[in-house]
PDB file as gemmi writes it, atoms N, CA and C in Angstrom:
CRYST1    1.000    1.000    1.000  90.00  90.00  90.00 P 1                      
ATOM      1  N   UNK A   1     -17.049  14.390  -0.965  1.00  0.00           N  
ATOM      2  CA  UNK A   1     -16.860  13.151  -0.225  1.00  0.00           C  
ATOM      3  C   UNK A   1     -15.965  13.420   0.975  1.00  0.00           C  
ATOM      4  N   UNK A   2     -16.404  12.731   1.967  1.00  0.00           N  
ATOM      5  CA  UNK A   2     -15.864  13.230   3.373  1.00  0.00           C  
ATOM      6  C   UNK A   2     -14.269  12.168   3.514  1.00  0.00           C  
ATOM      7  N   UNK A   3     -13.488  12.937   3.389  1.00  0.00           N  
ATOM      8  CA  UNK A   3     -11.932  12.643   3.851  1.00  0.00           C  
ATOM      9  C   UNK A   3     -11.665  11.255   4.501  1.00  0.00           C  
ATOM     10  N   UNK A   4     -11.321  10.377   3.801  1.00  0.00           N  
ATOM     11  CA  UNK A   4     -10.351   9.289   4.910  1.00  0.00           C  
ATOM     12  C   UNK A   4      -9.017   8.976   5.560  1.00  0.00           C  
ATOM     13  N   UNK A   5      -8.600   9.059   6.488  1.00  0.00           N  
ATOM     14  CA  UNK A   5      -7.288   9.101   6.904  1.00  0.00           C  
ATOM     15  C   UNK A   5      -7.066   7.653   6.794  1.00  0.00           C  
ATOM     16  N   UNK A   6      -5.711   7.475   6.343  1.00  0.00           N  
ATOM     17  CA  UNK A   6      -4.975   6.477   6.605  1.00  0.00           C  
ATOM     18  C   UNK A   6      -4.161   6.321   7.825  1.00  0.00           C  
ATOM     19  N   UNK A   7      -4.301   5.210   8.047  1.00  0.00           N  
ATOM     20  CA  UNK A   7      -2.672   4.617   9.185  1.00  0.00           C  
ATOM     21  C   UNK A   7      -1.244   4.852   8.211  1.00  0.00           C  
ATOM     22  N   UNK A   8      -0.346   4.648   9.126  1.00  0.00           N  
ATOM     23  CA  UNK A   8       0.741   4.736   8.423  1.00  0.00           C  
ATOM     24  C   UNK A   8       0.984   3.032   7.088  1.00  0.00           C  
ATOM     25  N   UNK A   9       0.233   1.573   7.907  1.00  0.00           N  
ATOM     26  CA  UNK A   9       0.660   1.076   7.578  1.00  0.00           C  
ATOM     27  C   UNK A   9      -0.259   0.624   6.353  1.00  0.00           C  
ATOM     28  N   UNK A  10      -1.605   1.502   6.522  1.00  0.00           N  
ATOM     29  CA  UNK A  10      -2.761   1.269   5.072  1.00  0.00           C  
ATOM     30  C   UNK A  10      -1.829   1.855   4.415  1.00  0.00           C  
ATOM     31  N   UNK A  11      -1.188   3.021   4.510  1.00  0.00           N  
ATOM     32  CA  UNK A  11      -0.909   3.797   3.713  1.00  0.00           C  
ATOM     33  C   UNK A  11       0.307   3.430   2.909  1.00  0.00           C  
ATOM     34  N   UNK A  12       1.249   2.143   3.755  1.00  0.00           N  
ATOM     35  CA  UNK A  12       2.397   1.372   2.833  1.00  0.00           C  
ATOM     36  C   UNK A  12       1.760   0.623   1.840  1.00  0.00           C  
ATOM     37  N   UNK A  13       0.494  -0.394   2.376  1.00  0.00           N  
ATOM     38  CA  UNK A  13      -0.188  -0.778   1.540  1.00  0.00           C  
ATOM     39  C   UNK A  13      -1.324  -0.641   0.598  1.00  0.00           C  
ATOM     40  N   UNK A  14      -1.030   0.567   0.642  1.00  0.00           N  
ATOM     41  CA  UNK A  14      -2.211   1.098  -0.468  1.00  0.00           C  
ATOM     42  C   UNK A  14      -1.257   1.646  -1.594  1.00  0.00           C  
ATOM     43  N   UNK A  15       0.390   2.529  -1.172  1.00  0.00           N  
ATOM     44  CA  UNK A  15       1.079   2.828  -1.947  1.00  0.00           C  
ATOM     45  C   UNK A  15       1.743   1.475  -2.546  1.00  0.00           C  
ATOM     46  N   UNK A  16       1.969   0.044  -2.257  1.00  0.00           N  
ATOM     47  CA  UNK A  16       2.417  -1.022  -2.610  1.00  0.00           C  
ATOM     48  C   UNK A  16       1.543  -1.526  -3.744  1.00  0.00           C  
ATOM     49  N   UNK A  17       0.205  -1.484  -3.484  1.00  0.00           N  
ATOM     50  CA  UNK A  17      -0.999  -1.983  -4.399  1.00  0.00           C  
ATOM     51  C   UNK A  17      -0.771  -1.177  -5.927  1.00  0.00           C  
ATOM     52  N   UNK A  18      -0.442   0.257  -5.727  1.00  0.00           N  
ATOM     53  CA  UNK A  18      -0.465   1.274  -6.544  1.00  0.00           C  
ATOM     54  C   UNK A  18       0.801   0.717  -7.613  1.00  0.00           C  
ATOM     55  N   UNK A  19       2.035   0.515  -7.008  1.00  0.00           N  
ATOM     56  CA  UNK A  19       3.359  -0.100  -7.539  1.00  0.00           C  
ATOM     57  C   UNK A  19       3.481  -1.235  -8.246  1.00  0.00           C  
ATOM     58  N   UNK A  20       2.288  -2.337  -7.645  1.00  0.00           N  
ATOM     59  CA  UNK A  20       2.664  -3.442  -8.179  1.00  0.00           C  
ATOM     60  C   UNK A  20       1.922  -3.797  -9.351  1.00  0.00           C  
ATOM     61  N   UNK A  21       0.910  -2.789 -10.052  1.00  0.00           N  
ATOM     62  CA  UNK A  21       0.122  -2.315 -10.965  1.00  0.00           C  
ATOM     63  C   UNK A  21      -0.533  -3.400 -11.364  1.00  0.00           C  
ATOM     64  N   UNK A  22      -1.684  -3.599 -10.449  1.00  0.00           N  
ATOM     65  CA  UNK A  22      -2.597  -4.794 -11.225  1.00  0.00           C  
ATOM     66  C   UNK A  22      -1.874  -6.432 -10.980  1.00  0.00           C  
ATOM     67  N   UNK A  23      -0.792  -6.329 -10.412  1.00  0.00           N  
ATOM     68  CA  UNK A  23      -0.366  -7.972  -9.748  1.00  0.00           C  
ATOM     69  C   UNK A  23      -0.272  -7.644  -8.544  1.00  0.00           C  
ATOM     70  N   UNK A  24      -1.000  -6.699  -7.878  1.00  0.00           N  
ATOM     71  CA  UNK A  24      -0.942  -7.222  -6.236  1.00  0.00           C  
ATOM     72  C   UNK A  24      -1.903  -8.446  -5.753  1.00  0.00           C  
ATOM     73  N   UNK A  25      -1.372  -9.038  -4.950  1.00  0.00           N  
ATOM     74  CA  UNK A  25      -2.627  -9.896  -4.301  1.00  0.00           C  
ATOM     75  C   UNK A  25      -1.585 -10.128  -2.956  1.00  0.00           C  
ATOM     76  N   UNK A  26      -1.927 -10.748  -1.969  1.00  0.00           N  
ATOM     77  CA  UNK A  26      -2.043 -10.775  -0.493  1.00  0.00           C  
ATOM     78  C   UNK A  26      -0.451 -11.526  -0.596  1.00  0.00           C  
ATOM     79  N   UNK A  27       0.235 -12.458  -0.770  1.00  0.00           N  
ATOM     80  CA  UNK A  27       1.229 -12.839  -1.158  1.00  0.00           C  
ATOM     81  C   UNK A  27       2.564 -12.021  -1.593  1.00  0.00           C  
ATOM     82  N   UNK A  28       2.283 -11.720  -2.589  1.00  0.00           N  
ATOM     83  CA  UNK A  28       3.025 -10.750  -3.352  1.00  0.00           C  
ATOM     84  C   UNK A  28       3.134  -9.580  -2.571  1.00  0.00           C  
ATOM     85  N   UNK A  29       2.451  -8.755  -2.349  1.00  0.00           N  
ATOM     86  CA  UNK A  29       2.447  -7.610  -1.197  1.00  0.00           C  
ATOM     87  C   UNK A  29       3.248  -8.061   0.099  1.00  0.00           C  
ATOM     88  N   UNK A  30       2.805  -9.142   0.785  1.00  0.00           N  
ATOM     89  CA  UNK A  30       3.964  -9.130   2.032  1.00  0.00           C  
ATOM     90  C   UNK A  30       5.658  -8.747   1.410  1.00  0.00           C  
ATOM     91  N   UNK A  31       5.945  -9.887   0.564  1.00  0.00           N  
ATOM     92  CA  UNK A  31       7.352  -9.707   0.029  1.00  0.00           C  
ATOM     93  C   UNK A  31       7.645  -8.527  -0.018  1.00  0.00           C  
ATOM     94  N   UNK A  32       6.976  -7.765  -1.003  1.00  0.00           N  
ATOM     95  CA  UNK A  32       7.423  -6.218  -1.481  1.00  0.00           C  
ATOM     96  C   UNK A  32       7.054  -5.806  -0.614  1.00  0.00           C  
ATOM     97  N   UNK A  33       6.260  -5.257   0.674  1.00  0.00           N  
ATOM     98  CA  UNK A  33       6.444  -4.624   1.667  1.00  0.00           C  
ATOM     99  C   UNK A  33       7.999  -4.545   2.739  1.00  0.00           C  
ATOM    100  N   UNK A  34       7.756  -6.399   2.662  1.00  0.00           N  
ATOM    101  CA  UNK A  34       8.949  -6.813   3.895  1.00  0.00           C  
ATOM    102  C   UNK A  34      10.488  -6.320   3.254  1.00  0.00           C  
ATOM    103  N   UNK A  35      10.915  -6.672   1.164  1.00  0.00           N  
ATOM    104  CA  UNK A  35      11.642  -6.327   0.860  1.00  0.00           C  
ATOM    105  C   UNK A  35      12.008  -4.234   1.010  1.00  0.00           C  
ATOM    106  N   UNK A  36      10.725  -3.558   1.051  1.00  0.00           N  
ATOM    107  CA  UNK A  36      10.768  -2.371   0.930  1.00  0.00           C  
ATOM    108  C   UNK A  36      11.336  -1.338   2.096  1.00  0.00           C  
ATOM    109  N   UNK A  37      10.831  -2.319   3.405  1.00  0.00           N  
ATOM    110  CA  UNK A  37      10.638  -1.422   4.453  1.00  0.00           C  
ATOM    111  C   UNK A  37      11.247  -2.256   5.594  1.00  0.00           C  
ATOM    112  N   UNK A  38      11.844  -3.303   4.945  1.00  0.00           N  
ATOM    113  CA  UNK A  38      12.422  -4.459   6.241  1.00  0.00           C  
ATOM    114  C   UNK A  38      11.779  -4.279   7.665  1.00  0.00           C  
ATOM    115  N   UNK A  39      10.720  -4.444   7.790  1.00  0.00           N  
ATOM    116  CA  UNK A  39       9.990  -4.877   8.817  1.00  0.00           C  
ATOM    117  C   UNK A  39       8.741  -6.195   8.378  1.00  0.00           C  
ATOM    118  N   UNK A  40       8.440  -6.433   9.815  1.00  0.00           N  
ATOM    119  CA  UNK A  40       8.293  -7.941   9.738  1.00  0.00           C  
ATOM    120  C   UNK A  40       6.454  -7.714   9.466  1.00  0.00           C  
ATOM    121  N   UNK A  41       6.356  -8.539   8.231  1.00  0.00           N  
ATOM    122  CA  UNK A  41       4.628  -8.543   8.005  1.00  0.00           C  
ATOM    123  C   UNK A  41       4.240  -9.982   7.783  1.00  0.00           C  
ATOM    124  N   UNK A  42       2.811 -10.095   8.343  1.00  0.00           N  
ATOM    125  CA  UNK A  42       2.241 -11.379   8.627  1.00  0.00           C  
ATOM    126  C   UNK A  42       1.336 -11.265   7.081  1.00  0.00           C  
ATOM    127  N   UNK A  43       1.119 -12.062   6.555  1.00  0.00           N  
ATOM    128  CA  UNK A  43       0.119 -12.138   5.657  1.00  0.00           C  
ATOM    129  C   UNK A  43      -1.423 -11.900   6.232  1.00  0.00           C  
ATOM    130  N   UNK A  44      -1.678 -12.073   7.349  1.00  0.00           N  
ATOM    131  CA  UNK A  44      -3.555 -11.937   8.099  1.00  0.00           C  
ATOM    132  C   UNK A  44      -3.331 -10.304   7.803  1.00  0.00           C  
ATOM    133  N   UNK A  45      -2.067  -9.588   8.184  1.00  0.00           N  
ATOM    134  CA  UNK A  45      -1.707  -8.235   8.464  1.00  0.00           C  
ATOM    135  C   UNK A  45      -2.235  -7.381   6.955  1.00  0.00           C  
ATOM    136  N   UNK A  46      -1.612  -7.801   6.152  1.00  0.00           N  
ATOM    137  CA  UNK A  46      -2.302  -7.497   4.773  1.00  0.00           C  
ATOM    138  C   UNK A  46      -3.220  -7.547   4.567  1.00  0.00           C  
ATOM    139  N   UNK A  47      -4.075  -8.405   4.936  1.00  0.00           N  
ATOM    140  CA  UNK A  47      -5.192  -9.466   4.400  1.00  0.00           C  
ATOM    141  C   UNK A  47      -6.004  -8.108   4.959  1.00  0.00           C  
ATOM    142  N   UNK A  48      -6.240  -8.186   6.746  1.00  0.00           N  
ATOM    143  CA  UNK A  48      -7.064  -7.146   7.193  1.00  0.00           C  
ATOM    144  C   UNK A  48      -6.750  -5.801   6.356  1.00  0.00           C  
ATOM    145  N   UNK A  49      -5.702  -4.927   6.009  1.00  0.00           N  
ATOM    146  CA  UNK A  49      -5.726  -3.650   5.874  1.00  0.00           C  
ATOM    147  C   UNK A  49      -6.162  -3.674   4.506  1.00  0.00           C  
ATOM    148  N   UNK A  50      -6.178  -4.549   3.516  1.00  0.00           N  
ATOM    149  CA  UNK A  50      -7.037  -4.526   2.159  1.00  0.00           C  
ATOM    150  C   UNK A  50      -8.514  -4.180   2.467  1.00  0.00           C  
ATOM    151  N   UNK A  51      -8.637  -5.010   3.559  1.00  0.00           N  
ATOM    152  CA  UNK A  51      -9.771  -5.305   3.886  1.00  0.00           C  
ATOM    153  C   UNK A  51     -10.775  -3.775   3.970  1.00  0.00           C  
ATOM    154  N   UNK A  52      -9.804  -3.022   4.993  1.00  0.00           N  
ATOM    155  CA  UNK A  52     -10.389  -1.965   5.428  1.00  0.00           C  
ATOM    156  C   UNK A  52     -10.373  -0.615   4.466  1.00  0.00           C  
ATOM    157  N   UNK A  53      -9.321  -0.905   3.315  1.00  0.00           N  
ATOM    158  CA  UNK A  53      -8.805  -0.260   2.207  1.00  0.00           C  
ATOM    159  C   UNK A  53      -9.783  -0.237   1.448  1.00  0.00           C  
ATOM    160  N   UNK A  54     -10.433  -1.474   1.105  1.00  0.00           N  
ATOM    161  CA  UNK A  54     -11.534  -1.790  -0.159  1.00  0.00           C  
ATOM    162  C   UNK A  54     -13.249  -1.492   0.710  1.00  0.00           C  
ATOM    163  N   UNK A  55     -13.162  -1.522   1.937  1.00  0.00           N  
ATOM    164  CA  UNK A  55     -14.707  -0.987   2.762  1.00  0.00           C  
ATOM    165  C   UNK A  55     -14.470   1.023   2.591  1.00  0.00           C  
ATOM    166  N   UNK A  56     -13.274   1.357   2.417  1.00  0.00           N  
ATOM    167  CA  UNK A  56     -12.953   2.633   2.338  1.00  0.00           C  
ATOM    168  C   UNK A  56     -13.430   3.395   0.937  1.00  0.00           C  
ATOM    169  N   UNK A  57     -12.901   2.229  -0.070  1.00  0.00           N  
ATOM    170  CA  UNK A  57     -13.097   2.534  -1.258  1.00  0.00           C  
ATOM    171  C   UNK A  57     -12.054   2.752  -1.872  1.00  0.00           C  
ATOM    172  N   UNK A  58     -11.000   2.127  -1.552  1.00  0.00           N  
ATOM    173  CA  UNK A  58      -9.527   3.182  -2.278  1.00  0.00           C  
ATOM    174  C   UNK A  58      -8.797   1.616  -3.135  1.00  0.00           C  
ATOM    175  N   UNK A  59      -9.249   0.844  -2.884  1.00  0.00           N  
ATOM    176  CA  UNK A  59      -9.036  -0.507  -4.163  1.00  0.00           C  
ATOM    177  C   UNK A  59      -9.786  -1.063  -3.733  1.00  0.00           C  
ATOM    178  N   UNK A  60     -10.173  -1.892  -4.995  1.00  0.00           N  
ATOM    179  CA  UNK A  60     -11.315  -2.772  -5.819  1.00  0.00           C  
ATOM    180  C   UNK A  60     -10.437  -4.010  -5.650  1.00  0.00           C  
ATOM    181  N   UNK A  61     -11.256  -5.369  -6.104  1.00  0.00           N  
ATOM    182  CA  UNK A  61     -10.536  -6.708  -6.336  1.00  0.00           C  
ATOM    183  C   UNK A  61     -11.354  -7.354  -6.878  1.00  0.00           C  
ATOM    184  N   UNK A  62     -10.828  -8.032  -7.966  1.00  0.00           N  
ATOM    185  CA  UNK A  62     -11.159  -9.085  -8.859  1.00  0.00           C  
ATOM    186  C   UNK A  62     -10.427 -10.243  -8.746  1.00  0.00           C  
ATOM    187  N   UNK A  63     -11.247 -11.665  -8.897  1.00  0.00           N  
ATOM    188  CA  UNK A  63      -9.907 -12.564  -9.001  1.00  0.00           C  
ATOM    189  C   UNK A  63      -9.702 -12.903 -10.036  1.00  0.00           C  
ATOM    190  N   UNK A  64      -8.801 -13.520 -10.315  1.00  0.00           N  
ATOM    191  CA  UNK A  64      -7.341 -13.792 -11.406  1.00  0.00           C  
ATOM    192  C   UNK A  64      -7.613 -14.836 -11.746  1.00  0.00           C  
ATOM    193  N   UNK A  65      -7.146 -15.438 -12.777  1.00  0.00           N  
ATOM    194  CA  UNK A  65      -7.267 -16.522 -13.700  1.00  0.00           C  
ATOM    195  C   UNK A  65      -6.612 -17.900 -12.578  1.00  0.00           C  
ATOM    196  N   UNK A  66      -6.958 -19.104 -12.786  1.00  0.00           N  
ATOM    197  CA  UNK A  66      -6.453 -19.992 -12.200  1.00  0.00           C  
ATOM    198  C   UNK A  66      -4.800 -20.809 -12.290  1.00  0.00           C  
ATOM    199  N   UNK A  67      -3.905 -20.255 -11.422  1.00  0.00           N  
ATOM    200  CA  UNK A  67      -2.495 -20.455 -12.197  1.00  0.00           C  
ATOM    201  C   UNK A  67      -2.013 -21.875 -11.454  1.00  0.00           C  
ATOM    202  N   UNK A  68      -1.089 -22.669 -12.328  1.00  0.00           N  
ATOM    203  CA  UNK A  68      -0.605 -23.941 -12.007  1.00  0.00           C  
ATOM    204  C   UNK A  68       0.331 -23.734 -10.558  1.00  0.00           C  
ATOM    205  N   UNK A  69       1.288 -22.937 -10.238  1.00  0.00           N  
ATOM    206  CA  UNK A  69       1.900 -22.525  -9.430  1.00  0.00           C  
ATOM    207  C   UNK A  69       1.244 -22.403  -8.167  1.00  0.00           C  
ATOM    208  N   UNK A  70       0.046 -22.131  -8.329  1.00  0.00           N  
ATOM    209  CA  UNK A  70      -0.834 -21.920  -7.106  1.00  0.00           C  
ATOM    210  C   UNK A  70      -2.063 -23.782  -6.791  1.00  0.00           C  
ATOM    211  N   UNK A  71      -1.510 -24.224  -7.707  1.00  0.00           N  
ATOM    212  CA  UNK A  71      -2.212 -26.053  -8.005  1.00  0.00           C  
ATOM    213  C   UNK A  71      -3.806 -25.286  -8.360  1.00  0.00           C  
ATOM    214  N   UNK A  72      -3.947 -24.563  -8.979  1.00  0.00           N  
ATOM    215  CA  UNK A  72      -5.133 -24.323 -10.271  1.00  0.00           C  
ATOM    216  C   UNK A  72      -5.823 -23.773  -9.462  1.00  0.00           C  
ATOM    217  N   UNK A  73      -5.898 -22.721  -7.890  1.00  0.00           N  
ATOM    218  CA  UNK A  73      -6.414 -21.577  -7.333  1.00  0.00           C  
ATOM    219  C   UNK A  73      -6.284 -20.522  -7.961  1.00  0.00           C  
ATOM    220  N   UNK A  74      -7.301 -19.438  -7.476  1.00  0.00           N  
ATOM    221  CA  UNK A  74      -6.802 -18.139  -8.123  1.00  0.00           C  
ATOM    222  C   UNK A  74      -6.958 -17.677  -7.230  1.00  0.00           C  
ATOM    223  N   UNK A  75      -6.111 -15.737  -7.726  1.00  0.00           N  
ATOM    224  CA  UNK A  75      -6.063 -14.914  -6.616  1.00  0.00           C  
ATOM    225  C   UNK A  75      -6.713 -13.915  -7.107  1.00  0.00           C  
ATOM    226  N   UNK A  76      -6.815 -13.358  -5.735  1.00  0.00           N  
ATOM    227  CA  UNK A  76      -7.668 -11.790  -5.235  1.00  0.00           C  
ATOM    228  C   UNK A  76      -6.677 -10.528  -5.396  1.00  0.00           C  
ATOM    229  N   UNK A  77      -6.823 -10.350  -7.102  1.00  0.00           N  
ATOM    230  CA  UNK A  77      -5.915  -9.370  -7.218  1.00  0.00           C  
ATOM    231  C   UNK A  77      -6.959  -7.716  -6.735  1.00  0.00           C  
ATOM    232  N   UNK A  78      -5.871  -7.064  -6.406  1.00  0.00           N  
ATOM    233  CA  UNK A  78      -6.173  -5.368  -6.001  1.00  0.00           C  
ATOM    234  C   UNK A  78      -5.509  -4.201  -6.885  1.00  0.00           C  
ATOM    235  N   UNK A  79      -6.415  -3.091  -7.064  1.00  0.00           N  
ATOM    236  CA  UNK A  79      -5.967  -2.085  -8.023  1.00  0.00           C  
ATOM    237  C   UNK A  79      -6.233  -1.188  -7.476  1.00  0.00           C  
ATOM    238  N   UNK A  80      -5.877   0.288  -7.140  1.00  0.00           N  
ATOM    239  CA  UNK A  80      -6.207   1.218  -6.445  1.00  0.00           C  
ATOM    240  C   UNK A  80      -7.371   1.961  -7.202  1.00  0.00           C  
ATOM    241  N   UNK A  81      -8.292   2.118  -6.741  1.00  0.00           N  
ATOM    242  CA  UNK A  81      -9.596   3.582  -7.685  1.00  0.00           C  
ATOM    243  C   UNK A  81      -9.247   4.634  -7.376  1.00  0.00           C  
ATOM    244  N   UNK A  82      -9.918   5.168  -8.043  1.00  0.00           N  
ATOM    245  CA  UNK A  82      -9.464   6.457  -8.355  1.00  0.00           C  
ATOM    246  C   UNK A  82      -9.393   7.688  -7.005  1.00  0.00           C  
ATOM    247  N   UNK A  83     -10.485   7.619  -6.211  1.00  0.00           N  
ATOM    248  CA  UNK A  83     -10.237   7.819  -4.854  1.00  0.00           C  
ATOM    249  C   UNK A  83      -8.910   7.333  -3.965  1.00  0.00           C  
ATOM    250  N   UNK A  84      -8.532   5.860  -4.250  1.00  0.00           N  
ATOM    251  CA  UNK A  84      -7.372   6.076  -3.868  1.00  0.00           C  
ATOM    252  C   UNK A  84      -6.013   6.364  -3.726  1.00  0.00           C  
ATOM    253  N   UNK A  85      -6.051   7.017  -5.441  1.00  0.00           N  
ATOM    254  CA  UNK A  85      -5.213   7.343  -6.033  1.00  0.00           C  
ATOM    255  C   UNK A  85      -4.623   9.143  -5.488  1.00  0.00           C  
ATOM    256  N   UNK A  86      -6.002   9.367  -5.481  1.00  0.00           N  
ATOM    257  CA  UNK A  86      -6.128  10.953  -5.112  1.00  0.00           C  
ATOM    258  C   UNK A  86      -5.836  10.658  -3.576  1.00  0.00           C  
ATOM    259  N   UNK A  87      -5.920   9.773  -2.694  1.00  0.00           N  
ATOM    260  CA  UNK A  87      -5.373   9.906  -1.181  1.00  0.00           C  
ATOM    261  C   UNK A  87      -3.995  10.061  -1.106  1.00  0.00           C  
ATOM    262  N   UNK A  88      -3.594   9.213  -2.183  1.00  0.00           N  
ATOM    263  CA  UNK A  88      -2.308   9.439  -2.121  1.00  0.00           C  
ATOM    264  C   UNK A  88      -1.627  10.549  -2.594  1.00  0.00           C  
ATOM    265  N   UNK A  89      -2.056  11.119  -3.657  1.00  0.00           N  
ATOM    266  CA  UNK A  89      -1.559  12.179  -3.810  1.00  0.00           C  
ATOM    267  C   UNK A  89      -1.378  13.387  -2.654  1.00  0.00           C  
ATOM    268  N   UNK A  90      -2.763  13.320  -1.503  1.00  0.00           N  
ATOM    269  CA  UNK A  90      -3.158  14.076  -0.965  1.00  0.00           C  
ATOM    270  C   UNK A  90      -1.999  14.460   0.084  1.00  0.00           C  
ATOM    271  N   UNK A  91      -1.605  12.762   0.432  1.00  0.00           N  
ATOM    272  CA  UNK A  91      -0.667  12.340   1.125  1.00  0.00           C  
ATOM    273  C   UNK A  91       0.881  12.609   1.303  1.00  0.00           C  
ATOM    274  N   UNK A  92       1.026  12.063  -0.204  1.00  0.00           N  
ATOM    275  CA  UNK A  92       2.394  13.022  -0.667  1.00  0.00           C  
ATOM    276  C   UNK A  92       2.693  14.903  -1.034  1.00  0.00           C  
ATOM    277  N   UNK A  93       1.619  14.789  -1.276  1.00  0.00           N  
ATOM    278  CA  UNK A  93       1.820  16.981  -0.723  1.00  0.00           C  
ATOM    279  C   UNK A  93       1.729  17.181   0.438  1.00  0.00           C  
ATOM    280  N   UNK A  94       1.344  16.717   1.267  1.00  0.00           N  
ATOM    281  CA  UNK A  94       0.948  17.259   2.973  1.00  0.00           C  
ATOM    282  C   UNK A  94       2.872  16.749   3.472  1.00  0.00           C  
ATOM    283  N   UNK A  95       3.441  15.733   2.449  1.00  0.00           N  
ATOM    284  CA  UNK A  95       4.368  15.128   3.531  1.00  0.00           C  
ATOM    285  C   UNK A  95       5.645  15.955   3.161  1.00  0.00           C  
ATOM    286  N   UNK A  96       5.349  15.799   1.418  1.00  0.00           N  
ATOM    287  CA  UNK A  96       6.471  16.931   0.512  1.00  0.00           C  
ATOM    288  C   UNK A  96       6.740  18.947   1.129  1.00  0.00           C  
ATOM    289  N   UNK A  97       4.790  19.221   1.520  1.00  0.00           N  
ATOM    290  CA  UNK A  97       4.950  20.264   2.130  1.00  0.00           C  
ATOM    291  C   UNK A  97       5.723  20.691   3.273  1.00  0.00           C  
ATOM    292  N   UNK A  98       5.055  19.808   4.268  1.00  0.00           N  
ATOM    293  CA  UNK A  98       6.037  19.552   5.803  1.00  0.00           C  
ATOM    294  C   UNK A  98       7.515  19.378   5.532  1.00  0.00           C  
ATOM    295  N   UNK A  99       8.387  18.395   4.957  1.00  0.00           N  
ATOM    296  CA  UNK A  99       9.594  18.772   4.276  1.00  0.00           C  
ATOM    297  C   UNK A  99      10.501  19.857   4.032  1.00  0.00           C  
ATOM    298  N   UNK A 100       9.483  20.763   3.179  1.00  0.00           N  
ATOM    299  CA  UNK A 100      10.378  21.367   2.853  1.00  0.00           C  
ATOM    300  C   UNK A 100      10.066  22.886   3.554  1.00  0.00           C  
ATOM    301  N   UNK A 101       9.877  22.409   4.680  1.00  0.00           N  
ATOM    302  CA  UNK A 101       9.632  24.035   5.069  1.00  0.00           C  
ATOM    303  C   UNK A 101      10.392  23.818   6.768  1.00  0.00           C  
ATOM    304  N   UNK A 102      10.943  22.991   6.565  1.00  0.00           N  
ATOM    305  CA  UNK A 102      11.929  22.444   7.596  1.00  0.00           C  
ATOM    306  C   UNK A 102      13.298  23.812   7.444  1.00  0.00           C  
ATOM    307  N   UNK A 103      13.583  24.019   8.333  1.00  0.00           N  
ATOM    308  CA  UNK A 103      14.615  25.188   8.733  1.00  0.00           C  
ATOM    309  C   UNK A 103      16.001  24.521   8.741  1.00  0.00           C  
ATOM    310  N   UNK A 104      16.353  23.541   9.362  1.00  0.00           N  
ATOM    311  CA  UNK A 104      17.388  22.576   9.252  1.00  0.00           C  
ATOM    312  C   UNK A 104      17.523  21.693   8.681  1.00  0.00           C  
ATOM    313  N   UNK A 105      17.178  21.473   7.390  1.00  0.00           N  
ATOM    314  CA  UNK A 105      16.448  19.533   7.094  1.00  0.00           C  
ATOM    315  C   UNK A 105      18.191  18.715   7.958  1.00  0.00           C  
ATOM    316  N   UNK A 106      17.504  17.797   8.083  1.00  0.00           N  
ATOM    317  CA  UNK A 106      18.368  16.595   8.534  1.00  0.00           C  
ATOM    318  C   UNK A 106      19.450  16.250   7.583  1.00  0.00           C  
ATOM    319  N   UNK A 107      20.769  15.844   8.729  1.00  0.00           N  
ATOM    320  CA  UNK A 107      21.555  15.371   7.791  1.00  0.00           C  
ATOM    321  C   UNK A 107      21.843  13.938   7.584  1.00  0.00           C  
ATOM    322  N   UNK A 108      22.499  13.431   6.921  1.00  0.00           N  
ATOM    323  CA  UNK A 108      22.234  11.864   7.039  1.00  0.00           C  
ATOM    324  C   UNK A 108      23.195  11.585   8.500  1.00  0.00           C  
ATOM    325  N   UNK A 109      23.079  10.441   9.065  1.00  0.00           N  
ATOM    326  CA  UNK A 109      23.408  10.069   9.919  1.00  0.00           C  
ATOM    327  C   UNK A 109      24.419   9.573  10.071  1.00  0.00           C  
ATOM    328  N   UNK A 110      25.748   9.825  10.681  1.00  0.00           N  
ATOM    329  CA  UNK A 110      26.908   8.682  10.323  1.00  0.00           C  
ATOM    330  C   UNK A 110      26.631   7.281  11.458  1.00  0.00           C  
ATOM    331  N   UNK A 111      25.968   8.171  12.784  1.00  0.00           N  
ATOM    332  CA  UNK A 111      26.219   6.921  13.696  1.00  0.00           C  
ATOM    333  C   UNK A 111      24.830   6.936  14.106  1.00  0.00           C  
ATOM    334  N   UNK A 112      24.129   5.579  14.900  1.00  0.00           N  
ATOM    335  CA  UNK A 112      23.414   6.361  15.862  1.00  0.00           C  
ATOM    336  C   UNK A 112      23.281   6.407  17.379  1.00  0.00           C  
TER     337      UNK A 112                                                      
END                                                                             
């Protein structure tokens, strides 16, 4: 199967989907993104990169039972497949590799 690259920011939300194990849905994901990475996310912003995530193949969605909290809607929960499980992995060795073959690694920063 021919390789898909991610963006940086499929790639927050595809690793977020992976985390929130079977309770992601479009809602829930902004929070834990915005709490994770304190930058500012729109819910359409999610909405599209699922979008392009699940035409990719790297999560599936089913919807969810009808909850009172939501006034008896349900949601479009997401789970990563197994393809997108393996991107990520692919992802985290290419980034773990680059790392550690750094000559100086960085030190933390006192100022900037």
């Amino acid at each position: 199967m021919k390789r898909s690259y991610l963006g940086e920011f499929e790639e927050i939300v595809l690793l977020t989907v992976a985390v929130l194990e079977g309770q992601a849905y479009g809602v829930a994901l902004t929070h834990e993104i915005i709490e994770q990475t304190g930058r500012s996310v729109r819910l359409n912003q999610i909405h599209s990169a699922l979008q392009r995530l699940e035409e990719k193949g790297m999560v599936k969605s089913e919807m969810g039972e009808p909850t009172a909290e939501r006034g008896g809607r349900r949601k479009r929960l997401f789970t990563v497949t197994a393809y997108g499980r393996r991107t990520l992995q692919e992802i985290q060795e290419v980034r773990v590799t680059l790392w550690s073959r750094l000559l100086h690694p960085f030190k933390p920063a006192t100022s900037l």
